[in-house]
C-alpha positions in Angstrom: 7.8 9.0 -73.9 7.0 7.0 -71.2 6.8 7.6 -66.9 7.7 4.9 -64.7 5.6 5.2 -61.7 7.3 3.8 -58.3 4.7 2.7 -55.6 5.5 4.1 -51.9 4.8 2.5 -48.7 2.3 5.1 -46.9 3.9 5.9 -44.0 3.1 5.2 -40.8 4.2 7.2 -37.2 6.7 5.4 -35.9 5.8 3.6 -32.5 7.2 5.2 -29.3 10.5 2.8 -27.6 9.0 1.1 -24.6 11.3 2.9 -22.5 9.3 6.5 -23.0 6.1 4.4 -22.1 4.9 4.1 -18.7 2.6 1.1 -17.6 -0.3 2.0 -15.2 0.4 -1.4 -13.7 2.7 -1.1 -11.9 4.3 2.4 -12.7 1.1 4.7 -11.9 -0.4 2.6 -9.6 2.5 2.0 -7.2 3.3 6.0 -7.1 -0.4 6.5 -6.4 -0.5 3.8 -3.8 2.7 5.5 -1.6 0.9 9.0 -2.2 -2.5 7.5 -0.6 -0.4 6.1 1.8 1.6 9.0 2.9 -1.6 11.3 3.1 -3.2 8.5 4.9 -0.4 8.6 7.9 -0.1 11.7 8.1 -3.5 12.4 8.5 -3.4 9.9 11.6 -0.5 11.8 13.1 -2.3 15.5 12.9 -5.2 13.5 14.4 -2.9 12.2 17.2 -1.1 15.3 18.0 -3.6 18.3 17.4 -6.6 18.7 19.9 -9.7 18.3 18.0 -12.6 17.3 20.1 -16.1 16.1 19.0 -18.8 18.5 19.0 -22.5 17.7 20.7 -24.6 16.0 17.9 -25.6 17.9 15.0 -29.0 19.3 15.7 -30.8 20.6 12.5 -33.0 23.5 15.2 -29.4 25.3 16.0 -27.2 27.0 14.0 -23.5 27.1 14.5 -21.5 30.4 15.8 -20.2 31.1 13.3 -21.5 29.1 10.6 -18.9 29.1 7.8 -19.3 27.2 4.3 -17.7 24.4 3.2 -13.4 25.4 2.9 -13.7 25.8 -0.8 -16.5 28.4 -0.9 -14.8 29.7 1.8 -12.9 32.5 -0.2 -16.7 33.8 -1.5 -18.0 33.5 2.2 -14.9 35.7 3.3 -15.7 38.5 0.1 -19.5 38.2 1.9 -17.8 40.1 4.3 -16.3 43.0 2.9 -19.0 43.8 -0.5 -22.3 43.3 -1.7 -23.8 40.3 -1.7 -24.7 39.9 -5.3 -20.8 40.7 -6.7 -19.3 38.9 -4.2 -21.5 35.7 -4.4 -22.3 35.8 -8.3 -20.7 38.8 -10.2 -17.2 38.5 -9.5 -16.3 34.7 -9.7 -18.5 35.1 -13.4 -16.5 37.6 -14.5 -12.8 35.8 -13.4 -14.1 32.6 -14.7 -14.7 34.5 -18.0 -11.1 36.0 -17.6 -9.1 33.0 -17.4 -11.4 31.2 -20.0 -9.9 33.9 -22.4 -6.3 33.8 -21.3 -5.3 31.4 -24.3 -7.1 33.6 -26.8 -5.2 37.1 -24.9 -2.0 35.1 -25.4 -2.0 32.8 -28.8 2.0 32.6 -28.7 2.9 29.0 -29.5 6.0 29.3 -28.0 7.5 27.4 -24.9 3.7 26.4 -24.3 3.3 23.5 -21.6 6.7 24.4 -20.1 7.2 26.3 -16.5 9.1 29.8 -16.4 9.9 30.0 -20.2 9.9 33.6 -20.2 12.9 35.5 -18.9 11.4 37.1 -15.4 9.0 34.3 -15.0 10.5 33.3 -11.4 10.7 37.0 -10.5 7.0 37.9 -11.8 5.7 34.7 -10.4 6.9 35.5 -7.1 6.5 38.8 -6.3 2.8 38.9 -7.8 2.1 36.3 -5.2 4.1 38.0 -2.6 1.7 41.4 -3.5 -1.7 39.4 -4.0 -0.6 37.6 -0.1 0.2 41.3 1.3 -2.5 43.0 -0.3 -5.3 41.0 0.6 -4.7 40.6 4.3 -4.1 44.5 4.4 -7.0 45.2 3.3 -9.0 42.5 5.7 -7.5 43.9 8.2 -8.1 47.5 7.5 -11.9 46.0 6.9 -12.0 44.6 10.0 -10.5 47.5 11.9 -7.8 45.2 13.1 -4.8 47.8 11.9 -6.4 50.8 14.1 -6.7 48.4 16.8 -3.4 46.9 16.2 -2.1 50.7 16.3 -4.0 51.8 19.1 -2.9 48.4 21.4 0.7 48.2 20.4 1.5 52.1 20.2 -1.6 54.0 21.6 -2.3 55.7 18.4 -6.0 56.5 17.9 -6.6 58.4 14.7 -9.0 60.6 16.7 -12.8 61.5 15.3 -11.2 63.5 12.7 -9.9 59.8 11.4 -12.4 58.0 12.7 -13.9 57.5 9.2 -10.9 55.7 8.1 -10.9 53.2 10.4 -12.7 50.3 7.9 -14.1 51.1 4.6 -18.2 50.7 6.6 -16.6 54.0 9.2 -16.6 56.0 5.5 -20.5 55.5 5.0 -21.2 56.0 8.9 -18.9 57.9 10.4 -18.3 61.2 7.8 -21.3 63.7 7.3 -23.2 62.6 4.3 -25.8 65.0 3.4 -29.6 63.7 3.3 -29.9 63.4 -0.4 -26.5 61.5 -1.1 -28.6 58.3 0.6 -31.7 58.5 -1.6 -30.5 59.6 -4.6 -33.1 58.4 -7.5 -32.1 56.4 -10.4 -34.1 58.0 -13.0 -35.6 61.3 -13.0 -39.5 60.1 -12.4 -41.1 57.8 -9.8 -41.3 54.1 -11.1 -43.2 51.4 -8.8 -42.2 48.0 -9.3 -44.8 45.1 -8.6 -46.8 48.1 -6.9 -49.5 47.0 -3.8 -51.0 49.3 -1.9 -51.0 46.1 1.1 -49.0 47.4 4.0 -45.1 46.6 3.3 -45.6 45.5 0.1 -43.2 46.9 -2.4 -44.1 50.6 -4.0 -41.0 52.3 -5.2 -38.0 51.6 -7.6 -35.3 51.3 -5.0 -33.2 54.5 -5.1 -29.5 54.7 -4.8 -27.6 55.3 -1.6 -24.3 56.6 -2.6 -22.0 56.3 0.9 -23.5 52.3 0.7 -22.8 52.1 -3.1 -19.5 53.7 -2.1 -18.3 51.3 0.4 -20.1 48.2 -1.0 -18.9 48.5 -4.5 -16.9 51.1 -5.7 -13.9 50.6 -2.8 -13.8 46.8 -3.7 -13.7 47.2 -7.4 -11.3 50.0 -7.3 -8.9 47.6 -5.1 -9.5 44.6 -7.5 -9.1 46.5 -10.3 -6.2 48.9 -9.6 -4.1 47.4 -7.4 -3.6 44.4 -10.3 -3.3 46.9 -13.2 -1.0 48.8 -10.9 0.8 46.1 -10.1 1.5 44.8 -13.6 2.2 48.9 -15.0 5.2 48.7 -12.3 6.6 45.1 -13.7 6.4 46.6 -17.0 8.3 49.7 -15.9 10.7 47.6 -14.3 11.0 45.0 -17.5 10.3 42.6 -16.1 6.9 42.2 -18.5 7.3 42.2 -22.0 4.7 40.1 -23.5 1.4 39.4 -22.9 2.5 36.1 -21.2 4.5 37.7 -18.7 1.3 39.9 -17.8 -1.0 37.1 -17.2 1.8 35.2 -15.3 1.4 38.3 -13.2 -2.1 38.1 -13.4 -2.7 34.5 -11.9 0.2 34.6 -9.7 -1.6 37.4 -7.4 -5.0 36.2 -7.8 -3.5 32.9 -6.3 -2.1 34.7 -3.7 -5.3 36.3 -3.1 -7.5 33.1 -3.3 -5.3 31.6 -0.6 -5.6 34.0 2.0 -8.9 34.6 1.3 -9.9 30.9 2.1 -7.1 30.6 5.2 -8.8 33.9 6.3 -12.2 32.7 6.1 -11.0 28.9 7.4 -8.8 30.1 10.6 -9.5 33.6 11.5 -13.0 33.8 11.7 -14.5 33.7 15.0 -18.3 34.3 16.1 -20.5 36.4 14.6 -17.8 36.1 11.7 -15.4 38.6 13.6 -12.1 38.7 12.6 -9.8 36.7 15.6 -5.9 36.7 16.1 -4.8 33.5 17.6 -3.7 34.9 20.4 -7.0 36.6 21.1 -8.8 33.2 21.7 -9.8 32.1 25.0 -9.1 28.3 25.2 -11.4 26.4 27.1 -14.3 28.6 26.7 -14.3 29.4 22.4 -15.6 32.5 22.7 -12.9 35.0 21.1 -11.9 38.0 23.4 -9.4 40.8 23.3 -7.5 41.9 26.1 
């Protein structure tokens, strides 16, 4: 018995219509053109209307009061203030880079991907995280920067008294409550260990032992806030249910840390006045830029 075989055209994708196409000439390149153009005039008109006189000549012998980074290593500059150095400048940005590199493996749903607010509380998740990463940041600058017991104590005359005195920044916790001798040199390991050991006059001798009201303040406060307030935050959307997947947490997720990032670098950008001090506008002294406080 024989089998007729019938040859098939391989098929081929069909070609998009030219009307789902756009040209780069002139479709990109026009909306690009009126985008550079709008930035463009606008930038002449801030220039015209906002006072923003030249400084003297940059001299390479002085350094600037206060000498800030450039505005987007701002939000790192402004962290400087308020933790160690080494999480602040290196630990910390690691470890969120590392984050959101694994958000797509956390969340491998296929569904609704590349489209906005897919989910059912997206808007309201999106929102409020932001709202609550905004908030909570500048709270706690300002409760760093002693501005809320000096907001207290100017608008009401409050003082919290020596008894509170500790909780007037996070630094009033190490220097301002009673920490016994041996909670500031507490060693790390139960013998002596010298590191690159010279007996020259201060060279280095001793393993550096730990001083708890520093590691306290420096460390354990700031990851506590980054930490809890988020996973706080995200338990009280899922009591609410308004989180129900693991979409809907990291929506939460980003959505604060955004709000975060941006007052951070507005903080850092506009309110920071010599020696790095934290200014309200209406605390500067025009004429003179030397902030002051009534």
């Amino acid at each position: 018995m024989a089998t007729a075989v019938v040859a098939r055209p391989v098929a081929r994708p069909q070609a998009r219509a030219r009307d789902e196409e756009v040209l780069v000439w002139p479709d990109l390149v026009f909306i690009e053109f009126i985008a550079a153009m709008v930035f463009t005039i606008t930038l002449f008109l801030l220039a015209f209307l906002v006072n923003a006189p030249l400084l003297d000549q940059a001299n390479a012998d002085v350094t600037p009061n206060p000498s800030k980074a450039p505005w987007y290593l701002l939000n790192l500059q402004e962290l400087l203030l308020h933790m160690n150095a080494a999480m602040a400048g290196v630990i910390i940005p690691t470890i969120w880079l590392g984050i959101m590199a694994a958000f797509p493996y956390f969340d491998q749903d296929t569904e609704g991907q590349g489209a906005w607010f897919r989910t059912e509380s997206s808007v309201k998740i999106t929102v409020v995280a932001a709202i609550v990463g905004f908030t909570g940041t500048w709270g706690l600058i300002l409760w760093d920067s002693g501005k809320i017991a000096y907001l207290l104590n100017k608008w009401f005359g409050w003082s919290g008294g020596d008894s509170l005195a500790f909780l007037e920044n996070a630094r009033a916790i190490q220097s301002k409550l009673p920490w016994p001798d041996w909670s500031k040199d507490i060693p790390y390991l139960p013998f002596n260990l010298k590191l690159l050991s010279s007996d020259a006059p201060g060279g280095p001798t001793q393993f550096q032992h730990l001083d708890f009201p520093a590691w306290l303040v420096e460390q354990a406060i700031p990851i506590v806030a980054m930490v809890g307030l988020p996973s706080v935050m995200i338990f009280a959307m899922w009591k609410l249910g308004w989180v129900k997947t693991r979409r809907d947490a990291l929506l939460a997720l980003f959505s604060g840390f955004i709000g975060a990032y941006g007052v951070l670098t507005l903080a850092g950008t506009a309110f920071r006045g010599q020696g790095q001090e934290l200014v309200f506008p209406w605390e500067l002294k025009v004429g003179e830029g030397i902030p002051g406080r009534e």
